[in-house]
mmCIF file as gemmi writes it, N, C-alpha and C atoms, coordinates in Angstrom:
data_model
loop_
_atom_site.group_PDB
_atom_site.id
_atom_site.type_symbol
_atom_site.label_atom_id
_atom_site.label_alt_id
_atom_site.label_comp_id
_atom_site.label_asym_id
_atom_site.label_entity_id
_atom_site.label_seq_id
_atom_site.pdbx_PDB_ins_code
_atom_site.Cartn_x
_atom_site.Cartn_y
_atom_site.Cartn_z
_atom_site.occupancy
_atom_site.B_iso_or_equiv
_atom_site.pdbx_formal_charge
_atom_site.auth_seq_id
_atom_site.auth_asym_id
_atom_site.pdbx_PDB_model_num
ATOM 1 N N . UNK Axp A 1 ? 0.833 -1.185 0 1 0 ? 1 A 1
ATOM 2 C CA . UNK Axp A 1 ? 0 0 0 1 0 ? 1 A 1
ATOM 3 C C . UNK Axp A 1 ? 0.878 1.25 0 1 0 ? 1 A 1
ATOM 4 N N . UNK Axp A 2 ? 0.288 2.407 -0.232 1 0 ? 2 A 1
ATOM 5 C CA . UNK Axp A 2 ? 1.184 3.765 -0.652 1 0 ? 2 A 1
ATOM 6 C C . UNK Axp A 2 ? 0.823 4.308 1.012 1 0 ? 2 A 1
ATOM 7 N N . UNK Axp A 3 ? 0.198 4.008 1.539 1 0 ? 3 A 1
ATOM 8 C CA . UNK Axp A 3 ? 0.256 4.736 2.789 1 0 ? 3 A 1
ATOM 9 C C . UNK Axp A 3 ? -1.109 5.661 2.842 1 0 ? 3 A 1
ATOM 10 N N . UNK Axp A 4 ? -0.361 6.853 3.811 1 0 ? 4 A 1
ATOM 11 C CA . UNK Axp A 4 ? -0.943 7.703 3.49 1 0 ? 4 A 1
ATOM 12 C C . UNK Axp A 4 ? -1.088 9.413 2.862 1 0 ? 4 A 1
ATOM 13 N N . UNK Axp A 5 ? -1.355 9.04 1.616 1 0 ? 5 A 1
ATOM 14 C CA . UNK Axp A 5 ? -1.36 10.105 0.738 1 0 ? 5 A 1
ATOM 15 C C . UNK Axp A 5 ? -2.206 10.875 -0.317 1 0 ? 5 A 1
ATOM 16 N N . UNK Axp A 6 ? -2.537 11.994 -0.182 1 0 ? 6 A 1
ATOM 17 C CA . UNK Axp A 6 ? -3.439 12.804 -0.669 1 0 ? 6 A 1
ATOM 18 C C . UNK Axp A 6 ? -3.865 12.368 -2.188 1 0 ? 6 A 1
ATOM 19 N N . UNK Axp A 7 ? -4.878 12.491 -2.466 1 0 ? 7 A 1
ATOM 20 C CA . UNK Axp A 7 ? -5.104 12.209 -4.041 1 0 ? 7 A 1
ATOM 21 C C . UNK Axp A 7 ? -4.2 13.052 -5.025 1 0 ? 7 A 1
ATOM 22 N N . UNK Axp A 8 ? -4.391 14.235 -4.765 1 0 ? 8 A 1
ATOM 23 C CA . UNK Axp A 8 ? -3.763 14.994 -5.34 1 0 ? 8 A 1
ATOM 24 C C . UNK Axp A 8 ? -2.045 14.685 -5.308 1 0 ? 8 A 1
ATOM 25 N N . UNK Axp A 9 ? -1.316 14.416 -4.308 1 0 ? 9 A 1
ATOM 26 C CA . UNK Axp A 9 ? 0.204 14.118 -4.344 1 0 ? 9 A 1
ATOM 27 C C . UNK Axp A 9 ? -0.146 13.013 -5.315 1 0 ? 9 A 1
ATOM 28 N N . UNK Axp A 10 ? -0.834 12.076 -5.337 1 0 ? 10 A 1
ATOM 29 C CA . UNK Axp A 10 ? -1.053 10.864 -6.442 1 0 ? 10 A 1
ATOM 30 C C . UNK Axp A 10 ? -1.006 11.027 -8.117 1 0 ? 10 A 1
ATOM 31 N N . UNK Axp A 11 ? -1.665 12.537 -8.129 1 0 ? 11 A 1
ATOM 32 C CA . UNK Axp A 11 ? -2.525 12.258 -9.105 1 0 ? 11 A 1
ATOM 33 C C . UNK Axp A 11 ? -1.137 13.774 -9.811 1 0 ? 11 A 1
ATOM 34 N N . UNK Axp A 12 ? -0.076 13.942 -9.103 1 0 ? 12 A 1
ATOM 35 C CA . UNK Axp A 12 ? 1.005 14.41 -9.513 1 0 ? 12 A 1
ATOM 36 C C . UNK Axp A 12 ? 1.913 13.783 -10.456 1 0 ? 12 A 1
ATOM 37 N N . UNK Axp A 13 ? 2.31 12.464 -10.036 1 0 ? 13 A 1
ATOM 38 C CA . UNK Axp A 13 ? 2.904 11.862 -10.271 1 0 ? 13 A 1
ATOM 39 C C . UNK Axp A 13 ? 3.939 11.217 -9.109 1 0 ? 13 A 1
ATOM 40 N N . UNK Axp A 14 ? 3.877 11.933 -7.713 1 0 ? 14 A 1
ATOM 41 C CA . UNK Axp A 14 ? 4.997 11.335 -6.739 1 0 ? 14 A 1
ATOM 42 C C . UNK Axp A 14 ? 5.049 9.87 -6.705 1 0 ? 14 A 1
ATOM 43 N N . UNK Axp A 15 ? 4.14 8.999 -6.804 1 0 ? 15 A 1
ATOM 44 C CA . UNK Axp A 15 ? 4.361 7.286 -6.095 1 0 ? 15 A 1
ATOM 45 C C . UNK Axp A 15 ? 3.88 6.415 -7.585 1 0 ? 15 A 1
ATOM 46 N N . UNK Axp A 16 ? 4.556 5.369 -8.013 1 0 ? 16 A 1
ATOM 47 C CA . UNK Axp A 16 ? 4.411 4.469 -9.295 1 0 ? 16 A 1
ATOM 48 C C . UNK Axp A 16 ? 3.286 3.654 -8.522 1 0 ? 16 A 1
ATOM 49 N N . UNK Axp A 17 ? 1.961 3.48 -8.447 1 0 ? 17 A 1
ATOM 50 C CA . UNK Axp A 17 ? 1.191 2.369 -7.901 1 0 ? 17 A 1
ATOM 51 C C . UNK Axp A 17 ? 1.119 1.6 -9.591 1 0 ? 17 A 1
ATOM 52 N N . UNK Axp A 18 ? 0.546 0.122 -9.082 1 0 ? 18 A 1
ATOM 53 C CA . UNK Axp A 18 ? 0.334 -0.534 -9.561 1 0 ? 18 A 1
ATOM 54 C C . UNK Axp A 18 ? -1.323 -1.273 -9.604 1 0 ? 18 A 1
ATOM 55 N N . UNK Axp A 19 ? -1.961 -1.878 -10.115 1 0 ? 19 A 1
ATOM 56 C CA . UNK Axp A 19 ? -3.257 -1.954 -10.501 1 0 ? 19 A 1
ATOM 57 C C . UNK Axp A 19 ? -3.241 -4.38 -9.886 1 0 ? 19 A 1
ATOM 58 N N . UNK Axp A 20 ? -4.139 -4.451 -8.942 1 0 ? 20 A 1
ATOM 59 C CA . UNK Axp A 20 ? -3.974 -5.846 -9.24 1 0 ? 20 A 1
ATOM 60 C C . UNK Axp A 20 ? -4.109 -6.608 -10.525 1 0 ? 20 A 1
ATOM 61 N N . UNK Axp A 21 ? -4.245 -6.059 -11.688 1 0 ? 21 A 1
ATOM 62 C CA . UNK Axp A 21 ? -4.015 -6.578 -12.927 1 0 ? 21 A 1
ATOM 63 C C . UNK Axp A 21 ? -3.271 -6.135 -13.521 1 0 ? 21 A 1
ATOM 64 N N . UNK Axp A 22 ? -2.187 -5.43 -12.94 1 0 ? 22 A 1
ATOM 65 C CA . UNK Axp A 22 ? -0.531 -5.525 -13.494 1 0 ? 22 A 1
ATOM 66 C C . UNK Axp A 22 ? -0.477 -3.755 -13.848 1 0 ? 22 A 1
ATOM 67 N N . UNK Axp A 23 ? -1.542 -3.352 -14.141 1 0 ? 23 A 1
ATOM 68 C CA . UNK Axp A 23 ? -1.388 -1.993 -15.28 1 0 ? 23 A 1
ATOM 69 C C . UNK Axp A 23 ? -1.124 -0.692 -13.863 1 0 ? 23 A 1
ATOM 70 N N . UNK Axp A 24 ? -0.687 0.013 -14.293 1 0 ? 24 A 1
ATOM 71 C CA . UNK Axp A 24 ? -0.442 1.329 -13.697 1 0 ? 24 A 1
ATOM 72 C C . UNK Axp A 24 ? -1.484 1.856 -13.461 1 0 ? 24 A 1
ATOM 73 N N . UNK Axp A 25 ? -1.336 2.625 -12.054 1 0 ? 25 A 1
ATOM 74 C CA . UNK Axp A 25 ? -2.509 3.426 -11.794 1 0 ? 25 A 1
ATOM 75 C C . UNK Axp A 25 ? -2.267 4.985 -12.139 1 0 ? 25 A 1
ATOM 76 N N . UNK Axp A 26 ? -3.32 5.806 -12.323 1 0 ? 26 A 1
ATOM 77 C CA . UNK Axp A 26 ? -3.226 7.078 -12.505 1 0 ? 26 A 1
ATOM 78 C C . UNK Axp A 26 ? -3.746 7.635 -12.389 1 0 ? 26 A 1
ATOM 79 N N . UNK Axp A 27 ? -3.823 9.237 -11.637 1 0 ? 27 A 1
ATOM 80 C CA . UNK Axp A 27 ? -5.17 9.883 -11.144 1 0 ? 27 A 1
ATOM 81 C C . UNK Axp A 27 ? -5.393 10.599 -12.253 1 0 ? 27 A 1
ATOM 82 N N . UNK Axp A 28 ? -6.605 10.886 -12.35 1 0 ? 28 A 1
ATOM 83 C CA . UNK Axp A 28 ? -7.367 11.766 -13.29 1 0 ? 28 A 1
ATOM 84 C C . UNK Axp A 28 ? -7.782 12.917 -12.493 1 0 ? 28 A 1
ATOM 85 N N . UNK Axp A 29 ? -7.922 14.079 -13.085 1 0 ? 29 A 1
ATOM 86 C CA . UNK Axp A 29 ? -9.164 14.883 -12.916 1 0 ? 29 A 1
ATOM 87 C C . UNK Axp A 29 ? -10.221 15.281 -14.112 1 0 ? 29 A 1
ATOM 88 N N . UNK Axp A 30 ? -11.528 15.351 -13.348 1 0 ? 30 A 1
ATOM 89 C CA . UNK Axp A 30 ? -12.485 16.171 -14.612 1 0 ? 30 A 1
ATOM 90 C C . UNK Axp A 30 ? -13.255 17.344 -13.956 1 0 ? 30 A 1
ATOM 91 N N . UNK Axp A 31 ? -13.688 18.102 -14.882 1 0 ? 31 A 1
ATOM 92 C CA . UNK Axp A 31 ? -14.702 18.94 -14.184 1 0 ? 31 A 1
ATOM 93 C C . UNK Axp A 31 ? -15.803 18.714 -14.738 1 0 ? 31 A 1
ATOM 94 N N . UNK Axp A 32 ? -16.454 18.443 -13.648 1 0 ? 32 A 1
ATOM 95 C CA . UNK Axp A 32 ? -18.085 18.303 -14.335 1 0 ? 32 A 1
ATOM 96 C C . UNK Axp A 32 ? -19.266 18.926 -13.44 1 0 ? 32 A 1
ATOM 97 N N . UNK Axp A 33 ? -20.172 19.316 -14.049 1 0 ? 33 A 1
ATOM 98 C CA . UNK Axp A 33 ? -21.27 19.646 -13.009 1 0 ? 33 A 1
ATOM 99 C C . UNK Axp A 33 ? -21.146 20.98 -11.977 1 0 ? 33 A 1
ATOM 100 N N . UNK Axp A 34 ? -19.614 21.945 -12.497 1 0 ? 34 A 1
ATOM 101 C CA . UNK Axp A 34 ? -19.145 22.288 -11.831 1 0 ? 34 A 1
ATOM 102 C C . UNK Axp A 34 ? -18.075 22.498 -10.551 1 0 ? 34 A 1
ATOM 103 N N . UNK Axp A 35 ? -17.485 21.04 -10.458 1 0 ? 35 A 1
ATOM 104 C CA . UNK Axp A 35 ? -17.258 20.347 -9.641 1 0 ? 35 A 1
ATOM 105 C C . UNK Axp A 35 ? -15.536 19.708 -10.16 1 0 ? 35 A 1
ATOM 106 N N . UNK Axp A 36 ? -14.549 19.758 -9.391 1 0 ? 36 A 1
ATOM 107 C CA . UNK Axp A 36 ? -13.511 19.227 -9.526 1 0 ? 36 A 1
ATOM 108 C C . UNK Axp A 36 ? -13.403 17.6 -9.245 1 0 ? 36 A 1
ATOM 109 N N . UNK Axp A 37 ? -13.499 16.494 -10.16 1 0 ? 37 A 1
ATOM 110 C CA . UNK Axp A 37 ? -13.616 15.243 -9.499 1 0 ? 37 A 1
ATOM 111 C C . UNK Axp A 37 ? -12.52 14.419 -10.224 1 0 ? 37 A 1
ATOM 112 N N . UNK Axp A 38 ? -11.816 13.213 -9.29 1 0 ? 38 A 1
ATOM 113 C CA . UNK Axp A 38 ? -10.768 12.893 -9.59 1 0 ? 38 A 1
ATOM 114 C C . UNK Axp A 38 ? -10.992 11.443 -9.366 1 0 ? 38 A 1
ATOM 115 N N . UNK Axp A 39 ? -10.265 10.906 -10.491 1 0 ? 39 A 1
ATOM 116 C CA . UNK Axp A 39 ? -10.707 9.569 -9.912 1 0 ? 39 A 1
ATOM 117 C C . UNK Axp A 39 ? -9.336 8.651 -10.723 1 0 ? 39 A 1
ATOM 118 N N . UNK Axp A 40 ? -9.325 7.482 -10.148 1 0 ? 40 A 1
ATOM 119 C CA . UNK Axp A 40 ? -8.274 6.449 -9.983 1 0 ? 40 A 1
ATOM 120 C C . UNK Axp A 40 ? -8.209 5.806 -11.742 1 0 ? 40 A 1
ATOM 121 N N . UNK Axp A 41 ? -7.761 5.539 -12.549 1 0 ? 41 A 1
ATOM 122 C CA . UNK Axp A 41 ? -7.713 4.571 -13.746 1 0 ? 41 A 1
ATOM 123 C C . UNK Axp A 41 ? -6.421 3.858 -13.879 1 0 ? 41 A 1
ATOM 124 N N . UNK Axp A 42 ? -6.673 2.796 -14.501 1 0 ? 42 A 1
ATOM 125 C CA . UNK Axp A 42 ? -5.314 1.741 -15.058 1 0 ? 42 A 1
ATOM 126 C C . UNK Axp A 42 ? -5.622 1.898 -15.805 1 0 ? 42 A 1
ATOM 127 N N . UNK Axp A 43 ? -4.466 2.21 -16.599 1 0 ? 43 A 1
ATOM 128 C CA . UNK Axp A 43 ? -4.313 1.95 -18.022 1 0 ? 43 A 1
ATOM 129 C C . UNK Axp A 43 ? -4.057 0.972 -18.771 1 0 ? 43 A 1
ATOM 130 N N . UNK Axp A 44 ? -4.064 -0.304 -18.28 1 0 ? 44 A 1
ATOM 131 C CA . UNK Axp A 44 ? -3.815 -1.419 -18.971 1 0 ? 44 A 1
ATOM 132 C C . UNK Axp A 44 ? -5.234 -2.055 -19.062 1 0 ? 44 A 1
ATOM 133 N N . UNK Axp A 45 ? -6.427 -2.03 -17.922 1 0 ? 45 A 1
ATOM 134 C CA . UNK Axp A 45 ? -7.525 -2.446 -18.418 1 0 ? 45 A 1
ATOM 135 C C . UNK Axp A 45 ? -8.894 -1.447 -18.433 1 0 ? 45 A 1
ATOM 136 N N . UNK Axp A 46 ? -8.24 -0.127 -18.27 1 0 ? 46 A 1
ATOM 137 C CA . UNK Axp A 46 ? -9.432 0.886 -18.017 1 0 ? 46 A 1
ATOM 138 C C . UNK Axp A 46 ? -10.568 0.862 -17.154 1 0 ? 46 A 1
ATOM 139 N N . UNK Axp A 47 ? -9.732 0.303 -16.085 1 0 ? 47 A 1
ATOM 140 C CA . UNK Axp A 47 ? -10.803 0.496 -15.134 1 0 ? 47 A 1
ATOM 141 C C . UNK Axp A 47 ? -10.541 1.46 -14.472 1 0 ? 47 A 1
ATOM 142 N N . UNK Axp A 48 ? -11.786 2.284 -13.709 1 0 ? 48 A 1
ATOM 143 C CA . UNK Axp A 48 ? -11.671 3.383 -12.797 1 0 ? 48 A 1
ATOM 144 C C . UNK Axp A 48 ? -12.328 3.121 -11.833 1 0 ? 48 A 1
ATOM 145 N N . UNK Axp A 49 ? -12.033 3.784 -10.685 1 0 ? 49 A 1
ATOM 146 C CA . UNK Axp A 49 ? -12.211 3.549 -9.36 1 0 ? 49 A 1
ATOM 147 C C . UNK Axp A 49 ? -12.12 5.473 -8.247 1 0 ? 49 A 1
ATOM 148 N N . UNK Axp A 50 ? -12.409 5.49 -7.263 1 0 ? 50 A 1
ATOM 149 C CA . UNK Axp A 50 ? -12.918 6.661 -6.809 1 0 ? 50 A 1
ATOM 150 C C . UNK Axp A 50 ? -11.337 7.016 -6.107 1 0 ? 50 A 1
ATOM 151 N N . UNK Axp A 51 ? -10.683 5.622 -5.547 1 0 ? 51 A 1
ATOM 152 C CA . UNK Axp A 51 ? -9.87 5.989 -5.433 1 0 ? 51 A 1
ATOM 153 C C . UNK Axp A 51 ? -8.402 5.457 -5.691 1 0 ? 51 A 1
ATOM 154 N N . UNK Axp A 52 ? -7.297 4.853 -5.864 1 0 ? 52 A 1
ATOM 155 C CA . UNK Axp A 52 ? -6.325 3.737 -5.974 1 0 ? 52 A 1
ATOM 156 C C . UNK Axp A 52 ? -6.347 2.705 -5.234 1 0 ? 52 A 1
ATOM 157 N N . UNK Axp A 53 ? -6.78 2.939 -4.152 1 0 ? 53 A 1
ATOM 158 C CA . UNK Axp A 53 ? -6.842 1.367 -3.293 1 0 ? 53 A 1
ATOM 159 C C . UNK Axp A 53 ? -8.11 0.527 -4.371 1 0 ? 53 A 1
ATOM 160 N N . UNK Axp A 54 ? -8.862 1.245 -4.557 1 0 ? 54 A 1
ATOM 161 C CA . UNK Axp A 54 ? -10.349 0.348 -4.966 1 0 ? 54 A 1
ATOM 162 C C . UNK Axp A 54 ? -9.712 -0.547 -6.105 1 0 ? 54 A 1
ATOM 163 N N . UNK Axp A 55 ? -8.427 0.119 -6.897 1 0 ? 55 A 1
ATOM 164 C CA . UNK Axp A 55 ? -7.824 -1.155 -8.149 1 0 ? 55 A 1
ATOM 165 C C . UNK Axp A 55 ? -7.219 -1.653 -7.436 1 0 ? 55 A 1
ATOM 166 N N . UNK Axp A 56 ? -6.397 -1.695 -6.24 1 0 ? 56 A 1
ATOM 167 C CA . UNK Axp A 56 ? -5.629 -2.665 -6.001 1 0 ? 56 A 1
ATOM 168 C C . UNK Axp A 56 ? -5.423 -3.998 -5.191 1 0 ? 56 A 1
């Protein structure tokens, strides 16, 4: 596990996580609705998740 660390330090680039199906994790942001929302994806099977633990 990465510990404990802000989405945002994540979604920088500071820590390489990994996805339990091998692929890299990576934070996103979007704006939608008005609203800053960020959320977890691998890029090897496109899954997203709310946060990085939820892929791993």
């Amino acid at each position: 596990m990465a510990g404990k660390i802000s989405k945002n330090a994540r979604r920088e680039g500071a820590h390489e996580l990994t996805s339990r199906w091998g692929g890299k994790i990576v934070m996103k942001s979007v704006f939608e609705n008005g609203r800053m929302r960020h959320y977890a994806y691998c890029e090897k099977t496109k899954n997203q998740g709310r946060r990085p633990r939820d892929l791993m």
